[in-house]
Each structure stands twice: as C-alpha cells, then as structure tokens.
LUMVOVO-440456 format. One record per atom (N, C-alpha, C): residue in three letters; z, y, x. Coordinates in steps of 0.05 Angstrom, whole numbers, always signed. Example, Ala and Ser with C-alpha at 12.3 -4.5 7.8 and 13.67 -1.06 7.14 Angstrom:
<rs>
   r      z      y      x
 Ala   +156   -114   +264
 Ala   +156    -90   +246
 Ala   +156    -66   +264
 Ser   +142    -45   +257
 Ser   +143    -21   +273
 Ser   +157     +1   +258
</rs>
This chain:
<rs>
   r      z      y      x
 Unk    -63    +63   -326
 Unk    -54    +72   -300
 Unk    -78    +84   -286
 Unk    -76   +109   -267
 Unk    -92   +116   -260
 Unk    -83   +125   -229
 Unk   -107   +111   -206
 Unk    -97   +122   -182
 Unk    -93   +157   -177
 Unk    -74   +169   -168
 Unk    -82   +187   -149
 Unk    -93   +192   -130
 Unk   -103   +212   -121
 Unk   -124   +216    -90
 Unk   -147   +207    -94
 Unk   -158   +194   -114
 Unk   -180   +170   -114
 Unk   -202   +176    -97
 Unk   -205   +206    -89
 Unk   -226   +214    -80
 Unk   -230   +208    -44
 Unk   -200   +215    -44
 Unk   -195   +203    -11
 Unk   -187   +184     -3
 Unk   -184   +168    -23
 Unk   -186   +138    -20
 Unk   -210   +119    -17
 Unk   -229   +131    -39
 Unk   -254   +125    -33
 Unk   -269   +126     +0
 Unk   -256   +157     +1
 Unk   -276   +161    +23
 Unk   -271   +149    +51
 Unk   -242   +145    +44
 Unk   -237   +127    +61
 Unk   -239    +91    +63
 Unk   -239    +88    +42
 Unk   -253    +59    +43
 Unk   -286    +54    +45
 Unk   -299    +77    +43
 Unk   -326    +77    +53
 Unk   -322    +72    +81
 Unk   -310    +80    +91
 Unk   -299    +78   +133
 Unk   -297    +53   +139
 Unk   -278    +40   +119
 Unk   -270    +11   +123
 Unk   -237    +20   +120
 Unk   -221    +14   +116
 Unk   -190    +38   +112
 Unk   -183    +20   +129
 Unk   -158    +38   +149
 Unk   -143    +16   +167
 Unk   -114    +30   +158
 Unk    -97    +22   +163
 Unk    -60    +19   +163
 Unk    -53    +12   +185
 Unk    -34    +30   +195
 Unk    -17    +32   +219
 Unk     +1     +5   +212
 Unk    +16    -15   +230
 Unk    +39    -20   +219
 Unk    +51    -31   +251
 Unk    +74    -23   +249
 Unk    +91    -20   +273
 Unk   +117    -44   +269
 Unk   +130    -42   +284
 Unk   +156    -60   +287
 Unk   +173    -41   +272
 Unk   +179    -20   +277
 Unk   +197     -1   +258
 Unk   +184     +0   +237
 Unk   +161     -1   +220
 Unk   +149     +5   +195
 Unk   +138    +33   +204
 Unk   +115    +30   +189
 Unk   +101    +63   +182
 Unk    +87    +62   +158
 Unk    +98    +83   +140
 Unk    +85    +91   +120
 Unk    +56    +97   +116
 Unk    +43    +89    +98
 Unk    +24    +92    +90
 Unk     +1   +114    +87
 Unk    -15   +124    +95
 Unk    -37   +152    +86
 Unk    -70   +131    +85
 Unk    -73   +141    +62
 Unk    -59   +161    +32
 Unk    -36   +140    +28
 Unk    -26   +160    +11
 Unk     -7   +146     +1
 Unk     -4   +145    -28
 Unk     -1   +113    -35
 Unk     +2   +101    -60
 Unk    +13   +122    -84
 Unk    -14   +132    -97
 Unk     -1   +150   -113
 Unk     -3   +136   -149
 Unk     +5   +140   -170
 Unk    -12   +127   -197
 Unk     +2   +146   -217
 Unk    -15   +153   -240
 Unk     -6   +166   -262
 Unk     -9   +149   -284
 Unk    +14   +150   -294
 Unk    +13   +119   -322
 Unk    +19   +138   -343
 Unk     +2   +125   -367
 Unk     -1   +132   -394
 Unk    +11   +102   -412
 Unk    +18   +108   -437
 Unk    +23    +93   -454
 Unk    +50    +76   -454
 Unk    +62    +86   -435
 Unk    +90    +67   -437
 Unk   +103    +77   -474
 Unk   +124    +60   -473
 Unk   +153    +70   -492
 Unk   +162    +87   -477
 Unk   +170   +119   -485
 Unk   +186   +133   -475
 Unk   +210   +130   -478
 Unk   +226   +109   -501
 Unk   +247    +95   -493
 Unk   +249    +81   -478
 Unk   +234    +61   -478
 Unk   +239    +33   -459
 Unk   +245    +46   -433
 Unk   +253    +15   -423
 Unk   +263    +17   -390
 Unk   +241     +2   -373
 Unk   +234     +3   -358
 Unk   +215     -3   -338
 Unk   +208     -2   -312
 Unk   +212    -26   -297
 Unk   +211    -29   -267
 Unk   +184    -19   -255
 Unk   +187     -9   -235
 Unk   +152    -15   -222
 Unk   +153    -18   -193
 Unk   +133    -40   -183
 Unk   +139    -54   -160
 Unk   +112    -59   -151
 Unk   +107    -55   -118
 Unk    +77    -74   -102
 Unk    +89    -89    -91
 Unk    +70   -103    -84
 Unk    +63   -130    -64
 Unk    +34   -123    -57
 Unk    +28   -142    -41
 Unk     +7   -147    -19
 Unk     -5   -162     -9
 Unk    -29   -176    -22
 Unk    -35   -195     -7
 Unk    -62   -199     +4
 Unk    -73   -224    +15
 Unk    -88   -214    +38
 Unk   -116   -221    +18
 Unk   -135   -208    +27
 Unk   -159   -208    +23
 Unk   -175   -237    +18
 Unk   -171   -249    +37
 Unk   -189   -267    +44
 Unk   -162   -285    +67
 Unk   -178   -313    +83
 Unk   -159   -324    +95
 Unk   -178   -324   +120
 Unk   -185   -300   +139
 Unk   -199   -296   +163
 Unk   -184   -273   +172
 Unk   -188   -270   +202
 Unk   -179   -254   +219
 Unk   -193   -237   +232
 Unk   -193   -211   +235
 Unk   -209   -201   +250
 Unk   -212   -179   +267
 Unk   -239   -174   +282
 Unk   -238   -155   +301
 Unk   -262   -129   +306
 Unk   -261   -110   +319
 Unk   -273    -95   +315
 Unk   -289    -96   +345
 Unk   -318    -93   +328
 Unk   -330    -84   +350
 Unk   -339    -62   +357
 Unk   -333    -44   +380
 Unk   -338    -26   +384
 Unk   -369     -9   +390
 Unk   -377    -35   +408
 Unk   -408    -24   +404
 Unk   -429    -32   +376
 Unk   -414    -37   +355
 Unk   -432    -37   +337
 Unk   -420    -16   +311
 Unk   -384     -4   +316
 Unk   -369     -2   +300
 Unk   -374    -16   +266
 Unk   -362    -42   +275
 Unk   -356    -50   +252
 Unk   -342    -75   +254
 Unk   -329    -91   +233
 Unk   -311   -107   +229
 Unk   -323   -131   +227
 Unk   -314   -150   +251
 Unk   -321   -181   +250
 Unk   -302   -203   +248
 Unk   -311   -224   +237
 Unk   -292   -243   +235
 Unk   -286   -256   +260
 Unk   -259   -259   +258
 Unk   -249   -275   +291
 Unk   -241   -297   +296
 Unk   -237   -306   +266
 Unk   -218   -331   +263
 Unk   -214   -338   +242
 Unk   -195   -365   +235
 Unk   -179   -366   +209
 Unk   -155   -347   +205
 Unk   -145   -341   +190
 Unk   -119   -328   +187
 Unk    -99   -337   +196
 Unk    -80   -310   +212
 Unk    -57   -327   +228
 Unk    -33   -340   +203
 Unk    -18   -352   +205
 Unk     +5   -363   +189
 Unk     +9   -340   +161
 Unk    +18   -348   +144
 Unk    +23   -325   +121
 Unk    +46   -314   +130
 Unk    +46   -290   +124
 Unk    +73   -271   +130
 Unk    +96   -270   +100
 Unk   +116   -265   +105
 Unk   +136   -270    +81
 Unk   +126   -251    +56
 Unk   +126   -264    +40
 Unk   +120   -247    +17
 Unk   +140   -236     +5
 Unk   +138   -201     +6
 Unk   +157   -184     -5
 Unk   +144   -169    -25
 Unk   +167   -159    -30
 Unk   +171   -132    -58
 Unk   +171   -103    -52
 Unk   +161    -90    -54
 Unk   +171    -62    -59
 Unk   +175    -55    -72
 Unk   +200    -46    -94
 Unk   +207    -35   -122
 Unk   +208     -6   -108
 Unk   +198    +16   -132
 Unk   +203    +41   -129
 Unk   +229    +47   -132
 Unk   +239    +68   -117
 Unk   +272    +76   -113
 Unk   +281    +87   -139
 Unk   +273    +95   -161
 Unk   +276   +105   -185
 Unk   +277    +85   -202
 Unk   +263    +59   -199
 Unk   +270    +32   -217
 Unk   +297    +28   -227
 Unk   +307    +15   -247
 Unk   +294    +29   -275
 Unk   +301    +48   -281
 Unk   +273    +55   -307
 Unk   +274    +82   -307
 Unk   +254    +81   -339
 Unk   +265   +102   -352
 Unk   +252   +108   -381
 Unk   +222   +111   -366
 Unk   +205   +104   -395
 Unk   +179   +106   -395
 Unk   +174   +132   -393
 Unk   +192   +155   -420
 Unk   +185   +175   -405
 Unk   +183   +198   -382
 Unk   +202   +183   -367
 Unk   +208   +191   -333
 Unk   +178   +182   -320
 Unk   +168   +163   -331
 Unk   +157   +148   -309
 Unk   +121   +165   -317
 Unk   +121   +171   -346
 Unk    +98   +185   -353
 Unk   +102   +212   -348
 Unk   +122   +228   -337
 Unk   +114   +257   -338
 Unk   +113   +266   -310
 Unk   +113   +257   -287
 Unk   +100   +264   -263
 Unk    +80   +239   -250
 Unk    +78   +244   -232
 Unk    +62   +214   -211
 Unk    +82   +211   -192
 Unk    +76   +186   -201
 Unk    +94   +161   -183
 Unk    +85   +163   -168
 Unk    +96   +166   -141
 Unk    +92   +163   -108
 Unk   +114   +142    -96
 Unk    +96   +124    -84
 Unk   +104   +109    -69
 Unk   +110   +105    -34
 Unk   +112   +143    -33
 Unk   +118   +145     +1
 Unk   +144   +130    +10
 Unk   +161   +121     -6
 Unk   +178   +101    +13
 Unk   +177    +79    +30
 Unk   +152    +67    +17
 Unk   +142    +38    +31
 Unk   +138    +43    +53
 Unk   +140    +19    +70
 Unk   +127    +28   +101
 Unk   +126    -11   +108
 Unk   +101    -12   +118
 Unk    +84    -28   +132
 Unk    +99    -34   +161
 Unk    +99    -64   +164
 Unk   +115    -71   +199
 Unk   +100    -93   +197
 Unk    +96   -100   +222
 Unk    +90   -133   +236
 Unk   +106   -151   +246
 Unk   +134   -131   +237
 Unk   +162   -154   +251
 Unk   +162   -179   +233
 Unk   +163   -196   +238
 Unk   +171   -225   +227
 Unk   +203   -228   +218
 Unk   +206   -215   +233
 Unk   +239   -220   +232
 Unk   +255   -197   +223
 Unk   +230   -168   +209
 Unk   +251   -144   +195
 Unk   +274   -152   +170
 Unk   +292   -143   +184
 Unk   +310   -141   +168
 Unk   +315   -116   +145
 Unk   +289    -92   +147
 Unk   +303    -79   +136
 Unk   +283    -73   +101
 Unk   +273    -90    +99
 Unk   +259    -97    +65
 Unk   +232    -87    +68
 Unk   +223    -83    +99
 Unk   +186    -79    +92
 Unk   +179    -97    +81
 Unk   +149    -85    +85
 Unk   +128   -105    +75
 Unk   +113   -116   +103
 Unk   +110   -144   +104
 Unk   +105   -149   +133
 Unk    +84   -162   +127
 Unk    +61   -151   +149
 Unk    +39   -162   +150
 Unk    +28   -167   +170
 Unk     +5   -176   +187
 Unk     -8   -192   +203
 Unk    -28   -173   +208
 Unk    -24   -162   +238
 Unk    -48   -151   +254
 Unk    -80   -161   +245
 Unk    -97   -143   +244
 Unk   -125   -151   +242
 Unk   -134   -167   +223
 Unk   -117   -167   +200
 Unk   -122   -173   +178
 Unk   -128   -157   +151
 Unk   -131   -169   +130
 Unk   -142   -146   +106
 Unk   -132   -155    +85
 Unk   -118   -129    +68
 Unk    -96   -137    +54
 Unk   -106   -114    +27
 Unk    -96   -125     -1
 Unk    -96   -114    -21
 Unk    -70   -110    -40
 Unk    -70    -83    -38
 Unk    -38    -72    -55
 Unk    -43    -82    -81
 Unk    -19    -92    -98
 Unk    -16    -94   -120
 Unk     -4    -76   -133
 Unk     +2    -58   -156
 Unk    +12    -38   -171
 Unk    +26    -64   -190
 Unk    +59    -65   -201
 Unk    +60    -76   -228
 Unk    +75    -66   -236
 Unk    +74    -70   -268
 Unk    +92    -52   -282
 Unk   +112    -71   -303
 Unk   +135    -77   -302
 Unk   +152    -93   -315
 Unk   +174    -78   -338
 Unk   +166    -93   -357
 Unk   +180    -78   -378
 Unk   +221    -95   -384
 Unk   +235    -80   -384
 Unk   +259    -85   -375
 Unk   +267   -101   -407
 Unk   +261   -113   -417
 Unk   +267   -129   -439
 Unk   +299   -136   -451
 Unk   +300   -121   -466
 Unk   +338   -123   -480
 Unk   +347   -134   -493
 Unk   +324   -158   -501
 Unk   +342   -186   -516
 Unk   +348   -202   -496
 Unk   +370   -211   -507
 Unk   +383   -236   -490
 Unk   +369   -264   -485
 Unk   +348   -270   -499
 Unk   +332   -291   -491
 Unk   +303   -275   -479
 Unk   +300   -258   -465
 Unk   +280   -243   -447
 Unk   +273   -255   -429
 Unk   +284   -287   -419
 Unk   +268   -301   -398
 Unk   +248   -323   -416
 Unk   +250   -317   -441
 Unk   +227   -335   -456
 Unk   +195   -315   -452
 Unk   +200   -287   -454
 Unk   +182   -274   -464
 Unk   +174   -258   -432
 Unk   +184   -274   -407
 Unk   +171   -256   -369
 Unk   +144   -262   -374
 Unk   +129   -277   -382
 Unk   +101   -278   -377
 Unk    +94   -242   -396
 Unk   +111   -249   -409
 Unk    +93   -219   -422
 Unk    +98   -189   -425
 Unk   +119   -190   -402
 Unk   +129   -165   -399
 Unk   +127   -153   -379
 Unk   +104   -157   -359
 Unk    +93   -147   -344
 Unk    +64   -143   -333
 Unk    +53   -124   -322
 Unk    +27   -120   -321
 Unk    +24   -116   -292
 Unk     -6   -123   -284
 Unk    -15   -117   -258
 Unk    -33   -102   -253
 Unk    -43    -82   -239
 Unk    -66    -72   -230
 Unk    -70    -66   -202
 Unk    -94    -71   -198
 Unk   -109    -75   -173
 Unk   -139    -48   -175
 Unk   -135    -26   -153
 Unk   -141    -17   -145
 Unk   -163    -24   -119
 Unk   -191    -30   -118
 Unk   -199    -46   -104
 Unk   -210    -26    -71
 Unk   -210     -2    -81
 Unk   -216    +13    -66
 Unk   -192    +25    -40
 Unk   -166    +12    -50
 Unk   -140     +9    -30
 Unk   -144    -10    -17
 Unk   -157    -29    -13
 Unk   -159    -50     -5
 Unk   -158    -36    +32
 Unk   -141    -47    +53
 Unk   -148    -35    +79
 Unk   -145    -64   +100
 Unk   -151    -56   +134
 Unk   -142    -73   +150
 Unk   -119    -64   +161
 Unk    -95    -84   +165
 Unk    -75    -75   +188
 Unk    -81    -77   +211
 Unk    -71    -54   +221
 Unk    -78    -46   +253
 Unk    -52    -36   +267
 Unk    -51    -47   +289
 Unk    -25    -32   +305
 Unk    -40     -1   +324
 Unk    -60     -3   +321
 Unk    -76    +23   +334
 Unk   -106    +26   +314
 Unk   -115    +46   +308
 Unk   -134    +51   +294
 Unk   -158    +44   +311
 Unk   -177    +32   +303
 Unk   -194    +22   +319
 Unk   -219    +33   +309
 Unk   -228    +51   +284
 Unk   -253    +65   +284
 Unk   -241    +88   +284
 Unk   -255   +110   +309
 Unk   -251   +137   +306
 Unk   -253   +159   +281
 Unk   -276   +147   +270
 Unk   -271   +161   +246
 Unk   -252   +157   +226
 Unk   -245   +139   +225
 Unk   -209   +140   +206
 Unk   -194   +151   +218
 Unk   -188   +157   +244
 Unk   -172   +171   +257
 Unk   -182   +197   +249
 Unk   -200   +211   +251
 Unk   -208   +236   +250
 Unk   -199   +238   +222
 Unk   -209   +228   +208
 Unk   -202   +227   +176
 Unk   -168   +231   +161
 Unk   -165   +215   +179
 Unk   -126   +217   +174
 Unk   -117   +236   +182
 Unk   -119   +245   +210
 Unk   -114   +275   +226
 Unk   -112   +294   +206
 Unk   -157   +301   +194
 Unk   -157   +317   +175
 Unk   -149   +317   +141
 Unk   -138   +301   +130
 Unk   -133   +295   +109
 Unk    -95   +289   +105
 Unk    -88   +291   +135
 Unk    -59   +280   +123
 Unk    -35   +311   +134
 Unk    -21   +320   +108
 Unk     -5   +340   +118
 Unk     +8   +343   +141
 Unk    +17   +320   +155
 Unk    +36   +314   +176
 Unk    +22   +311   +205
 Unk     -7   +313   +198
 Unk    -13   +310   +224
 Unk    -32   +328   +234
 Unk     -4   +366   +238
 Unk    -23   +389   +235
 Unk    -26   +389   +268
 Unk     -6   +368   +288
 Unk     -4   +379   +318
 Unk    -31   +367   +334
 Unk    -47   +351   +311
 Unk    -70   +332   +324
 Unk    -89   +356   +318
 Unk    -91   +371   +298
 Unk   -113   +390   +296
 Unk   -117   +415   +311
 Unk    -99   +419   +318
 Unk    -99   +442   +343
 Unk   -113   +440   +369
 Unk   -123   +415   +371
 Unk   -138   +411   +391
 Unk   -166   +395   +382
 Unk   -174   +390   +406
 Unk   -194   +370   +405
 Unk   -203   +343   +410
 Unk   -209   +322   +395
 Unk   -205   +294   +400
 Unk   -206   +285   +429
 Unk   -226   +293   +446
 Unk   -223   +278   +476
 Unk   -200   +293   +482
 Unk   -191   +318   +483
 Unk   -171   +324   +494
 Unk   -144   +317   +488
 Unk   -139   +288   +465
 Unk   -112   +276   +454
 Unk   -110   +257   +479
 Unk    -76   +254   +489
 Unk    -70   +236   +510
 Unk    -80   +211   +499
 Unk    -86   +191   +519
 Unk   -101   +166   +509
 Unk    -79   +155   +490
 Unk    -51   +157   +501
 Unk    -28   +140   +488
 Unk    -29   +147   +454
 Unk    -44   +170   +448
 Unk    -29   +185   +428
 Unk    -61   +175   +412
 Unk    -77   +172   +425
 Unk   -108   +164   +405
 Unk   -109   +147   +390
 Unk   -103   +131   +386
 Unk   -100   +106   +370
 Unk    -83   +101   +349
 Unk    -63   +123   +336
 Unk    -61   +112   +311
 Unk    -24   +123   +320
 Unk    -15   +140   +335
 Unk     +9   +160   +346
 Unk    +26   +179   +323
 Unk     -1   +187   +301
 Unk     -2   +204   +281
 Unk    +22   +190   +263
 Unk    +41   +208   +262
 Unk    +59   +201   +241
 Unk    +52   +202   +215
 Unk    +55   +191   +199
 Unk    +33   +180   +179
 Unk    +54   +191   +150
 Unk    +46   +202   +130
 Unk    +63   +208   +108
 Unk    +73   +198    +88
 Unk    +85   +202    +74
 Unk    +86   +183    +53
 Unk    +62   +184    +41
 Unk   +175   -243    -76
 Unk   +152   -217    -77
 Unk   +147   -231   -110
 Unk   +143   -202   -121
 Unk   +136   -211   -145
 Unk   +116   -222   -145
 Unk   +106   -236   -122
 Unk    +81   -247   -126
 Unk    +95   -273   -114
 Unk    +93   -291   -134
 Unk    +99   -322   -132
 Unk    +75   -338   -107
 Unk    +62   -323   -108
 Unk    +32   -338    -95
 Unk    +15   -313    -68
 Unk    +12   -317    -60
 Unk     -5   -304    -36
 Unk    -28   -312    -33
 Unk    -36   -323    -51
 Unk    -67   -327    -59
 Unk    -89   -304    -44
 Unk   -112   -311    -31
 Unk   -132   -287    -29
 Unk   -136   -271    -60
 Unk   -149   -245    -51
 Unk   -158   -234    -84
 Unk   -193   -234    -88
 Unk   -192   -243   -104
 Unk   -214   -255   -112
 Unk   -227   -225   -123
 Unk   -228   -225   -148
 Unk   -243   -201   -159
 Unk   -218   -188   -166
 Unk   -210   -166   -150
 Unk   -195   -146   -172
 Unk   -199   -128   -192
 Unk   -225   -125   -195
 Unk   -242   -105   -219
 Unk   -231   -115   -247
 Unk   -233   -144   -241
 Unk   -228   -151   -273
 Unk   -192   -177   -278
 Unk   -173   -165   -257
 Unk   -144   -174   -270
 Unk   -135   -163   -291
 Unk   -125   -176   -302
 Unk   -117   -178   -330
 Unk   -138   -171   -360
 Unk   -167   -177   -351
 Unk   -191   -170   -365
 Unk   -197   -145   -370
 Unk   -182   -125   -338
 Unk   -192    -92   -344
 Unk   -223    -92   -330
 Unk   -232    -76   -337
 Unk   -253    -80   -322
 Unk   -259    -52   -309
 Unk   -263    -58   -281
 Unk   -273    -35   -262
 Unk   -274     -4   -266
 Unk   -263    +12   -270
 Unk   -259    +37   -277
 Unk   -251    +39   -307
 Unk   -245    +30   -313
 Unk   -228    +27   -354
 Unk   -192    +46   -335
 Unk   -183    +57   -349
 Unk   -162    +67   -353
 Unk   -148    +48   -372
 Unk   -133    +29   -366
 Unk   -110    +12   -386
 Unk    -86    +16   -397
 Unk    -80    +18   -414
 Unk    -56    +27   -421
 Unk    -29     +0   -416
 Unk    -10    +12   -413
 Unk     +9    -12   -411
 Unk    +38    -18   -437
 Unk    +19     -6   -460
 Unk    +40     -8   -482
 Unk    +35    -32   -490
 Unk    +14    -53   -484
 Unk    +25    -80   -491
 Unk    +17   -106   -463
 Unk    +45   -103   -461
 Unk    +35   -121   -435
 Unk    +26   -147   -435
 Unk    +12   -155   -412
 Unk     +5   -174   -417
 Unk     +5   -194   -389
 Unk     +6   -213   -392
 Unk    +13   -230   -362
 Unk    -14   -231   -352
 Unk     -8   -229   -313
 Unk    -28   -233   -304
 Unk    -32   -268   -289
 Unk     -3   -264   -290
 Unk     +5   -293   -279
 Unk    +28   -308   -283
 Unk    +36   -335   -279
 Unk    +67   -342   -282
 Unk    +84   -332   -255
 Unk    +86   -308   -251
 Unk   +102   -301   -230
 Unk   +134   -301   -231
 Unk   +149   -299   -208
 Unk   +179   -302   -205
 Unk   +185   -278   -195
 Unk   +208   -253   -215
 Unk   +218   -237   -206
 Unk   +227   -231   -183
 Unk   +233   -228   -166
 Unk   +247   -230   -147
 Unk   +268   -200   -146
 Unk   +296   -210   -137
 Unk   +312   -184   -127
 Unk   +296   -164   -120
 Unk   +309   -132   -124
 Unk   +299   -110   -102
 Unk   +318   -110    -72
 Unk   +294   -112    -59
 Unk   +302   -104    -38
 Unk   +313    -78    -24
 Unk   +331    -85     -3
 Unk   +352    -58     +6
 Unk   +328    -31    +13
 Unk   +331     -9     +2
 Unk   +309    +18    +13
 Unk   +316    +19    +37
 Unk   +317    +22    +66
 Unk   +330    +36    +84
 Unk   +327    +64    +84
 Unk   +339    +69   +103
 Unk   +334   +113   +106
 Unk   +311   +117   +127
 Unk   +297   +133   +121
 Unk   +266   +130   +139
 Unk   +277   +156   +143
 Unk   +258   +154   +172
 Unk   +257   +184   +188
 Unk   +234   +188   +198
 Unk   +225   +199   +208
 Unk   +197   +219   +212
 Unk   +192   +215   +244
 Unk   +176   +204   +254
 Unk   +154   +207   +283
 Unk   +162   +228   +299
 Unk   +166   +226   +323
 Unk   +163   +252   +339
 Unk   +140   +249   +349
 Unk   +118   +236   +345
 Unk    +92   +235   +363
 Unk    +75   +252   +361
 Unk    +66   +264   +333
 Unk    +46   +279   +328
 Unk    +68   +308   +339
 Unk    +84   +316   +338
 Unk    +92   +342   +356
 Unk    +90   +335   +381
 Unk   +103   +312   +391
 Unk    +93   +307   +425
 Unk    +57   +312   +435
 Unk    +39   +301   +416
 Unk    +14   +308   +413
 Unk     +6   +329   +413
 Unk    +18   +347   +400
 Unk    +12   +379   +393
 Unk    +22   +398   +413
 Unk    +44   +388   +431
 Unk    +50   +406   +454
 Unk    +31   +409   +473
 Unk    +23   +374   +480
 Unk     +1   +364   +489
 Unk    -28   +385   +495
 Unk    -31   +390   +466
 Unk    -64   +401   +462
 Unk    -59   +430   +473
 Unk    -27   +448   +466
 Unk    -35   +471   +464
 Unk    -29   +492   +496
</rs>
C-alpha cells in the first residue's frame, strides 16, 4: 500500500497537522488517499479506517510560542467507529486499478452522532488506521479472521483535532493546497472576517477492538518505515472484532468559504 499526496502530507505534518471536526462532521484535507498493489484480482475485499488516539494527554496551543502543550490527561474515550469505503466489497482488481479515496469520511465531536462519523475529542491527537480485509468464501472463515486482514499505519497522518485551526500556518497551507478553498485566496489573510479565520474553509474530500494509544506505527505488522507491503498474504495485526458497516450519509458542501470570498472581493 502506498499513501497518496505523501508530499503534502509530510509537509504538513512538519506544521504539526490539525483536523477540523464539527458537530455536522467535516471532511478531511488532505485527504486519505492509498494505492494498493498485490491483491487477488479475483478475490473480494473490504477496506476500512479507524482512529485512534496518539497518546492518553490533552492538549493546547500556545500561541506565543506556537506550539503544542500538554494540558491534561485525556478526556473520556470517544466511541470507537468504522469507516468502510462506499465501494466495499469489491474485486482486488477494482481496488488495484485506480486510488482509493477516502473523501467520504468526515470527522465530528458529537457524542451522540447518529449519522456513522468518526467521533473524536477536541485537542487531542489521533492516528488513522488503513485496513484491508480479505472477504474469505469458506464457510468456516471465522477460524481463519486473524488472518485475513492487514493493517497499515501511516505515521505521518498522524494530526490534532481542532474545532478551529489554531496554527496559522496550517491554515495558510490548507487555503493553499486545498481545491475548495479558491474564495480564501482571493484575498489576504488579515483581511478574512475573524469568524471565517479559524478553520470556516470547507474542507474536501470499530474494527479496532481496542483504542489502545499507538505506540510505534513504523513497524505494525513487522513493515518497517517506508517498505511498500504487499497484501497478498495477510497477516494479523491483532485479535480484532469485525464490526458492521456503518450507514454512509449524503454529505453536502460548506457555504463558508464562498461567504468568505464575497467577503474579500
């Protein structure tokens, strides 16, 4: 498996990466892209994230030093969900001849969404999981779950949730790097309404038994740190529990970054 964008992912986790996440959900920038090699182009095969948190601390930003401090212990764990891709299942060779994009997902802080985000905890720091589950067609296939699925961990996705972007330069960065947010570039940063500075930008596009912190993700499932893995023989990363897919809802698009853009011009 191999990320897409990697380059603006990087550069954005040099920043420190932050995520919008709202009560309605907001999608992700960048967004979760991966190109997989080595499946069965027969087989059938699920692919699904989860999310979990970094570490078990809370935190905050300081502005006169810009940078990220610890504030606390971690608030309560948030429910641990699924994101299956909307194409699940799907032949291997569906799944190897373009890149999988995962712009459906979208990030909320509601406790109480009903509509199948992924819910997570303000001012905290969270790491996506990529997995790939192979759809197994013998009838005794719950002997052989440890080994029909794989994980990878991308360490450089790793971000904080934020309900407002709190270093300017990720803002600036997202502005310039994200298709959708051409009405912020027409102007100039002090000249964005205050309401609209902080993170306004409409943003583009659990199988995890455990919510464990992530320890080292360089080396899950004994890949090690920039190795390209193939997933023609899977291998368990953990004793994890399938869980149902959850309902997609119908997502719709921000009016803020055009309210922004009238704004500037």
């Amino acid at each position: 498996v191999q990320l897409e964008m990697k380059a603006l992912w990087d550069e954005f986790n040099q920043l420190g990466t932050e995520m919008i996440v709202t009560k309605a959900g907001r999608r992700m920038f960048p967004t979760f892209q991966v190109k997989i090699f080595g499946m069965d182009p027969m087989a059938d095969y699920m692919l699904l994230m989860d999310f979990v948190p970094v570490d078990d601390k809370r935190y905050r930003y300081a502005f006169h030093s810009s940078s990220w401090l610890v504030a606390g212990k971690a608030d309560p764990a948030t429910p641990g969900r699924v994101h299956y891709h909307p194409d699940s299942p799907a032949k291997g060779a569906q799944w190897m001849k373009q890149i999988v994009s995962f712009d459906k997902l979208k990030l909320t802080n509601n406790l109480l969404d009903d509509n199948g985000h992924i819910i997570l905890n303000s001012m905290h720091r969270y790491q996506p999981r990529f997995h790939v589950v192979y759809v197994d067609p013998r009838k005794d296939s719950e002997k052989y779950a440890e080994e029909n699925f794989k994980t990878f961990v991308f360490e450089e996705t790793r971000f904080t949730a934020v309900t407002a972007y709190q270093n300017h330069r990720i803002t600036q960065l997202k502005i310039a790097s994200n298709p959708f947010a051409k009405g912020f570039r027409d102007c100039d940063p002090e000249d964005w309404p205050r309401n609209h500075r902080p993170g306004a930008l409409p943003l583009m596009s659990a199988f995890a038994r455990s919510r464990n912190p992530v320890s080292s993700p360089a080396h899950q499932n004994g890949t090690e740190k920039g190795e390209t893995p193939s997933v023609a023989r899977l291998r368990p990363a953990a004793a994890l529990t399938l869980l149902p897919p959850q309902m997609l809802p119908r997502t719709g698009g921000s009016s803020s970054g055009r309210r922004a853009g009238r704004r500037c011009t």
